[in-house]
N, C-alpha and C positions, 0 to 999 in steps of 0.2 A: 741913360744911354751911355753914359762918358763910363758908367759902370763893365757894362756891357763888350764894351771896345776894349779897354784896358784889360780884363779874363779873356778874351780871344788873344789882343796881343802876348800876352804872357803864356797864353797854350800854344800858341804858334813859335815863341822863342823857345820852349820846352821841346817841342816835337823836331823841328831844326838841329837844336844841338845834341839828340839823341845818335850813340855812333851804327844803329842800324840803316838811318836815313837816308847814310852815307857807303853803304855795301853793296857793292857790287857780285851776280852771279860769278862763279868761279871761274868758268868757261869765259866768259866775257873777257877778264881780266887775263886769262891766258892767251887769248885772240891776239887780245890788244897789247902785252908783253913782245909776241912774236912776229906783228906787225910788219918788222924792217926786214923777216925773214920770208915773208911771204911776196908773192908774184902776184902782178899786175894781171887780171885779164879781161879780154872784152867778150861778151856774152850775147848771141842773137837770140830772142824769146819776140816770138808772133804767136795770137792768140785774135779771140773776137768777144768781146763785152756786146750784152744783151740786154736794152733797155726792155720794161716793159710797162709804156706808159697809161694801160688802164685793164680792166678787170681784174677777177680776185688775186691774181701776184701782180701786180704793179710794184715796183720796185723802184722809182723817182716819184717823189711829192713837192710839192710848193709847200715851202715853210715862211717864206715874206715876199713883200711888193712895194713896191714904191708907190707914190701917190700917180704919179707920171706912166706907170707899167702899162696900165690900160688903153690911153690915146697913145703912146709912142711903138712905132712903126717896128722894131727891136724887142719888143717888150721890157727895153730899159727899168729897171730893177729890180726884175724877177730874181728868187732865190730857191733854188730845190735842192735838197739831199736826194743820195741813190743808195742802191745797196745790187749790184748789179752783179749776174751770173760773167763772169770769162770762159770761155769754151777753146777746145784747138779749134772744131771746125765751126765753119758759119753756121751753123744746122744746134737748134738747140738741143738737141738731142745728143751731139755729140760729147767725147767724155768733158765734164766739168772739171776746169781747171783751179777755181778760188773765188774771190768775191771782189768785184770792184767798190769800193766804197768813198763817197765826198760828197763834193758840193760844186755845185755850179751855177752861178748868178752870171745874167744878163748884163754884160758891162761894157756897148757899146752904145751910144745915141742914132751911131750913123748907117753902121754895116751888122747884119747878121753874126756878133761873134760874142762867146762867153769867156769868160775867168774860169779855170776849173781846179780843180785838185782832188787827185784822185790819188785813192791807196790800193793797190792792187794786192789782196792777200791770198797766198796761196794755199789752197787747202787740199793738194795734191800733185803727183811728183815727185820728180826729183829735186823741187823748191818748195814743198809744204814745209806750212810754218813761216816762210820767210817771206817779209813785202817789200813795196817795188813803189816809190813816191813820186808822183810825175804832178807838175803845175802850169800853170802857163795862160797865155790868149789863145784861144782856138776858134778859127774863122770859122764856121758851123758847115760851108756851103763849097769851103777849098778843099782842094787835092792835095792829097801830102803833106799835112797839116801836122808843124812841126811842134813840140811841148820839149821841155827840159825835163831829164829825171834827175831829182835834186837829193835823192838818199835812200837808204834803206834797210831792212833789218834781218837778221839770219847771213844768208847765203850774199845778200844783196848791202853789207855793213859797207858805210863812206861810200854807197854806187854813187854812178855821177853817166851821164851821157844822153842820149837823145829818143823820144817815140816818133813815129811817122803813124801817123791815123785816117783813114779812110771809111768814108761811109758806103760798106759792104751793101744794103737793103734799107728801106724806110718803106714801110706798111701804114699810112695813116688810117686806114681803114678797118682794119683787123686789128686787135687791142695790143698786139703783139711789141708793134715801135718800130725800133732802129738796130739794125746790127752796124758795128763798126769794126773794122781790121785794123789792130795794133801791131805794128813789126817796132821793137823795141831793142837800141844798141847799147848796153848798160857796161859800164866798166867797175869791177870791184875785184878784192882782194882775191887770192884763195888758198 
């Protein structure tokens, strides 16, 4: 075993001090040179992510549980991944915007509300390619449910600013879910 450890640490300090490890795209590097030359700005994006919690696209699953999940009234440590459509309009038909992707675990004992973190990628647009990092508590059951955007990549490098989310529709009947409205005030370079 101590064999074992020892060949991993020594390919791990080999691969470390390799100078490709350390290279950065060029673009990148040019961004980030001109940095103090570019302008601030704040950016409105509203859009609707499209749960859909059963039949053949379902698109959130339960990956863990607490032992507590089942009697507690919250479902207190439920944990699911999504991989969820964004649309402009509520209508899933409408044009498709990108993919919301994370996790969100059940992390109240007392009120209806989850942990979340979502990556919003965009896969079309005038933002494809570039995502959009939002985290936070979110009451499940409030109005104007407010989340941090804590970062981003592309179009959306060092964002910083705030999402307001609403629940557009809930179908618990039809395998369809939940639509929710994202209006999104993001501040980044440009």
């Amino acid at each position: 075993m101590a064999k074992v450890s020892a060949t991993f640490v020594l390919c791990l300090a080999i691969i470390i001090s390799m100078p490709w490890a350390y290279t950065i795209n060029a673009d990148q590097e040019a961004w980030f040179q001109n940095i103090s030359n570019r302008k601030e700005k704040v950016i409105k994006l509203h859009f609707y992510l499209e749960d859909s919690l059963g039949g053949q696209n379902e698109t959130i699953w339960e990956v863990a549980r607490a032992d507590i999940s089942s009697t507690s009234p919250t479902s207190f440590g439920k944990v699911f991944v999504f991989d969820d459509p964004f649309t402009a309009e509520p209508d899933p038909k409408s044009m498709k915007l990108g993919r919301a992707q994370g996790i969100i675990a059940s992390a109240d004992l007392r009120h209806p509300a989850i942990a979340v973190y979502f990556n919003f990628y965009f896969t079309a647009g005038k933002y494809k390619g570039s995502s959009l990092s939002i985290m936070g508590r979110n009451e499940i059951l409030g109005k104007n449910r407010e989340l941090p955007v804590v970062g981003g990549t592309g179009a959306f490098r060092m964002a910083r600013g705030f999402s307001i989310s609403n629940t557009n529709s809930y179908d618990p009947v039809a395998k369809y879910g939940t639509i929710v409205e994202h209006t999104v005030y993001v501040s980044t370079y440009v």
